[in-house]
N, C-alpha and C positions, 0 to 999 in steps of 0.2 A: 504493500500500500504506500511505503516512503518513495520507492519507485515510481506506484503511477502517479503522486504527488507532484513528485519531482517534474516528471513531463509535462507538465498543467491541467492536470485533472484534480476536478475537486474529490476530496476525499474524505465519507465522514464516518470516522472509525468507532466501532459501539462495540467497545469491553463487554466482556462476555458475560450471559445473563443468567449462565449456567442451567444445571440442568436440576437443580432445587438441592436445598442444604440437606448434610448429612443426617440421619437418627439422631433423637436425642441422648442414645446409647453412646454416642461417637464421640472420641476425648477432642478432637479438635471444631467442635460443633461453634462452642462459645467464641474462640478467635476467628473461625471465616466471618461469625455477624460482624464480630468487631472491624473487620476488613471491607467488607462491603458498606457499612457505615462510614468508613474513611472515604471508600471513594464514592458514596453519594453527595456527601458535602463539597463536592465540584464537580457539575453535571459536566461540562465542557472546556476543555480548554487545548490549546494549540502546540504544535510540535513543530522545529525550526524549517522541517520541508514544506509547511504545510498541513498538515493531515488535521482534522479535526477529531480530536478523543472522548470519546462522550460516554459517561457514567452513568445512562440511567435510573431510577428508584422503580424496581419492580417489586412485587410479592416475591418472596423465593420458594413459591410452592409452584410446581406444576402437576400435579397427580392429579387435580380436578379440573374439570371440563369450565366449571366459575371459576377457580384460580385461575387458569389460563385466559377468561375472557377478559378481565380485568388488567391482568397481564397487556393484553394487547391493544386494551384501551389507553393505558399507561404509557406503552413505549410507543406506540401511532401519536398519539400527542406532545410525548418529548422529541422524539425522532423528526416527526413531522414538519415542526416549528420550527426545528436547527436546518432542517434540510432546503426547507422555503427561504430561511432566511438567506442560505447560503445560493441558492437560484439552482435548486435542484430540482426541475419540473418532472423529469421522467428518468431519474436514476439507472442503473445496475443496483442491481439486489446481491448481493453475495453474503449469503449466512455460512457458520461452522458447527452449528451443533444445533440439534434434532428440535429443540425448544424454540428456537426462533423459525420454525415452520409457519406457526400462526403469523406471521407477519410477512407471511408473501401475499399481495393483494392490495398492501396496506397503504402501499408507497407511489402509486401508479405505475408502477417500475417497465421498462422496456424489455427488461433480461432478466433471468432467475439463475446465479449459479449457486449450486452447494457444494461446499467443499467436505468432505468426509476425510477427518481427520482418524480416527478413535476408532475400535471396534465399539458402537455406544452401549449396546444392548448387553455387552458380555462389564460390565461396569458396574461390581458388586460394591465396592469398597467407599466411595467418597459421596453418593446422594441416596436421600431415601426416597424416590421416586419407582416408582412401578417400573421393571424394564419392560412387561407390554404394553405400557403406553409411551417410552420410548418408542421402541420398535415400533408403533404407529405413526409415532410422528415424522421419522427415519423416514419410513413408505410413502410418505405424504410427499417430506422434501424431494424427493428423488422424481418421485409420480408429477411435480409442479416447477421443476424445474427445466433451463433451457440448454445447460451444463453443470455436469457431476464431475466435480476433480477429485480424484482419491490421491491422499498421501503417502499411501506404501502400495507397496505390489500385491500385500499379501491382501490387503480389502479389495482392492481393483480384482483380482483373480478371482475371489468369491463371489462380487456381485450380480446379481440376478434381475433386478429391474434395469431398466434403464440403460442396459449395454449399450446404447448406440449412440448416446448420449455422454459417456461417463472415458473418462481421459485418466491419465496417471502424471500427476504432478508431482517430480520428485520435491524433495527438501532440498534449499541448498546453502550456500554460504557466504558470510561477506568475507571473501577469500584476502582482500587487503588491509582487514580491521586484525584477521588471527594471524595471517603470515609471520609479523616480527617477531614473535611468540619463540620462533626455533633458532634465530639467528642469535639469541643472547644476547640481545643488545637493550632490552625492556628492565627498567626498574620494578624488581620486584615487591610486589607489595608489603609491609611489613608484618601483617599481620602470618603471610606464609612465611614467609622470610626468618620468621623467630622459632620454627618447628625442625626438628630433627632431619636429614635425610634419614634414607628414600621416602618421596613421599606421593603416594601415590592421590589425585585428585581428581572431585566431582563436581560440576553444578548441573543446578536445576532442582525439580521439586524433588523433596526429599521426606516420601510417606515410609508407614511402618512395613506396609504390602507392600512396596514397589523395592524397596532397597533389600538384598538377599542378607539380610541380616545374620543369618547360620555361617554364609561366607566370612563377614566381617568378624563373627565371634571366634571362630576357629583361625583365623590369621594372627587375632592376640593371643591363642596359647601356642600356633607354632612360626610364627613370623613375630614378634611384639614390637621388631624392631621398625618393622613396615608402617609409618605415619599416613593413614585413613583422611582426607581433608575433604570435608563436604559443606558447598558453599551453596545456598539457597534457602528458599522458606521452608524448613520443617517443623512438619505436623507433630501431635502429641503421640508418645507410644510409641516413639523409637529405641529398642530396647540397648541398643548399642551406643547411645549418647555416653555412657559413663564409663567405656573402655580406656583404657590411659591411651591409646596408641589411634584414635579415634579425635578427631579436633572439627567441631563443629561451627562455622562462620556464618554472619548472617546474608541477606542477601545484597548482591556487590550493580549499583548500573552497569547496562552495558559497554559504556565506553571504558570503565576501568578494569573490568574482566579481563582482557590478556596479561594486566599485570599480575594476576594475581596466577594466572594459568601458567605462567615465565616460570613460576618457581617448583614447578612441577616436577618428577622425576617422569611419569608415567601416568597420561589419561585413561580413568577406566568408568565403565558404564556397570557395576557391580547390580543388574536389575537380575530381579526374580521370575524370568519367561515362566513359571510353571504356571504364575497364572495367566489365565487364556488372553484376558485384555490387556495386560502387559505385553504378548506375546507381539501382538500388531502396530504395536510401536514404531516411528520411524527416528525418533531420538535427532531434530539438528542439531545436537550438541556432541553427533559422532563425525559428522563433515566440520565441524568447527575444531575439533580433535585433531581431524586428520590436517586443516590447513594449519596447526602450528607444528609440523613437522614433527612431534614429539611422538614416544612409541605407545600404540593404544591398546589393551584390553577390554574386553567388552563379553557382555554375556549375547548368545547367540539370539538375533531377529532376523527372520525374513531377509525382510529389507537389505542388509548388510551383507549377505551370504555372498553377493558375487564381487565382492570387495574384499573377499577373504584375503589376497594376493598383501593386503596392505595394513589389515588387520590382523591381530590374533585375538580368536575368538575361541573363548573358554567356553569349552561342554561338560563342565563337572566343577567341582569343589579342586580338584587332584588337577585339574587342566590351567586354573587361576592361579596356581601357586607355582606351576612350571612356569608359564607363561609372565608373569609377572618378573620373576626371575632371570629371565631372558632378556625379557625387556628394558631389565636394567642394567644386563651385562650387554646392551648392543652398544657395538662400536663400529658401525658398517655408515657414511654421513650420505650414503646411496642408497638407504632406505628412508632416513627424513622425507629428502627431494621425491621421489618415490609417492609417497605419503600427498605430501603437496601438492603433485601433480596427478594425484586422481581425483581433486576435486578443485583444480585449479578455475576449470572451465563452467562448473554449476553453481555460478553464480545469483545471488537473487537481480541481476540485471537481465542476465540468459531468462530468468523465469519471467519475469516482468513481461518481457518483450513476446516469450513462446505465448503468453496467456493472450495477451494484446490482438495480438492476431488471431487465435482463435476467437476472443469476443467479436470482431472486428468482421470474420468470416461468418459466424451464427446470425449476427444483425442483420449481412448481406443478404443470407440466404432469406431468415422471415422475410426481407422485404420484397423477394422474389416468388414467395407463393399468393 
């Protein structure tokens, strides 16, 4: 979206409205209100390409047919008013998640794309919303749309409606923001900077189901020396927080995140595939890996399997602890480059432009029947 900003298109970016808060059962239940509360007290405001960021105040309930109408009384009226003001008469619609279905219609819009990120339906863990009225509303998007972009190979290969419709958009990278990352030339942040080598490092979200925690627990009784650094918002009931070998940081903006990736020994994606919705992940935080040249580990997805060549992808507990090992004995400077150059070219400028032209083509065509 910074990209099409960038070009001269208006752009009006509406944070996600999710797909309704966790059980009450759920230890991190009370901090998302508090988060969502932060960002409803600034419905709007502006990003230096451009883009418009808009915060919405919705219900965060979707599991009723009235919570949801409400719902879309609420965001057609904030949405609406920013869009008019901005001289949006007949927009592109592009949602990402199943819940913003009721809002096709809303906008007069020319175009409908969805983007299918998630496996959504297979998503036990973070809302307490019915998965079959997810998976209704999934059917809806797809059924009402005019392009389906899937984010990994392994949703595009499953999907059943809408084949002829529905494209594979990879993830990709801002390859000039990570690159200096391997050349050793980036001030490391202090906060990594003050931790032991080797140390092996994470960002992004950091739940109790998603991070394989049995891995982490078993590196501190036969690696201890191995420094764990995980940098993003984590959830409550991470049972690994209180490892000595284990150092947990809050969440870093994006412009200062290479510094802090600089002091890395070894990028790893430590996720737990065995559950299913984990499993369809496309992680850009493994192309962003690979653009800083440094050597990565990763737990096996889809998505990555024919990137093996540049990865090393651990299939066991006994495969993380080889592989890590390696990775910190590599002294080959033909495997960085390597590294770099399989995601030199998938860039989000490449994507920008592949999408461009599709919308660009799909408008032609409506307008020729």
């Amino acid at each position: 979206m910074r990209r099409f900003a960038k070009a001269g298109n208006r752009v009006l970016f509406v944070n996600s409205i999710s797909m309704g808060l966790p059980g009450l059962a759920n230890k991190d239940l009370l901090p998302r209100i508090a988060r969502k509360l932060r960002s409803y007290a600034r419905l709007a405001r502006s990003t230096p390409e451009g883009v418009t960021v808009v915060s919405p105040a919705v219900i965060p309930f979707f599991g009723t047919r009235a919570a949801r109408a409400v719902n879309r009384k609420l965001l057609a009226m904030q949405i609406g008013r920013l869009a008019r003001r901005g001289g949006l008469k007949r927009p592109i619609l592009w949602i990402a998640i199943p819940t913003a279905a009721d809002m096709i219609g809303e906008f007069n819009e020319q175009l409908v794309i969805y983007q299918v990120s998630d496996k959504y339906d297979a998503n036990l863990m973070d809302h307490a919303t019915d998965l079959a009225t997810i998976r209704k509303l999934h059917e809806r998007a797809i059924d009402k749309a005019d392009i389906v972009l899937y984010s990994g190979q392994k949703l595009l290969a499953e999907a059943e409606r809408g084949r002829e419709r529905s494209f594979l958009l990879e993830q990709a990278v801002d390859f000039d923001h990570w690159s200096p990352v391997g050349a050793g030339k980036l001030e490391i942040a202090e906060a990594v900077a003050r931790i032991p080598h080797p140390r092996l490092g994470y960002f992004g979200a950091i739940e109790p189901w998603l991070i394989d925690q049995e891995l982490i627990k078993r590196a501190a009784r036969e690696r201890p020396d191995w420094q764990w650094i995980f940098i993003g918002n984590k959830s409550r009931g991470v049972e690994v927080e209180a490892l000595p070998n284990t150092h947990f940081l809050p969440p870093v903006p994006y412009q200062e995140l290479p510094h802090y990736a600089a002091g890395f020994d070894v990028c790893v994606l430590p996720w737990d595939t065995a559950h299913s919705f984990t499993s369809y992940g496309s992680a850009i935080k493994v192309r962003e890996y690979l653009a800083t040249g440094l050597p990565v580990v990763i737990s096996p997805l889809p998505e990555y399997e024919e990137m093996s060549d540049v990865l090393r992808i651990a299939r066991s507990h006994d495969d993380w602890f080889r592989l890590v090992a390696e990775a910190l004995d590599e002294k080959d400077p033909t495997a960085a480059r390597a590294r770099q150059a399989a995601v030199s070219n998938g860039t989000w400028d490449a994507r920008a432009e592949w999408v461009s032209n599709l919308i660009e083509q799909t408008l032609a065509a409506d307008s020729r029947r």
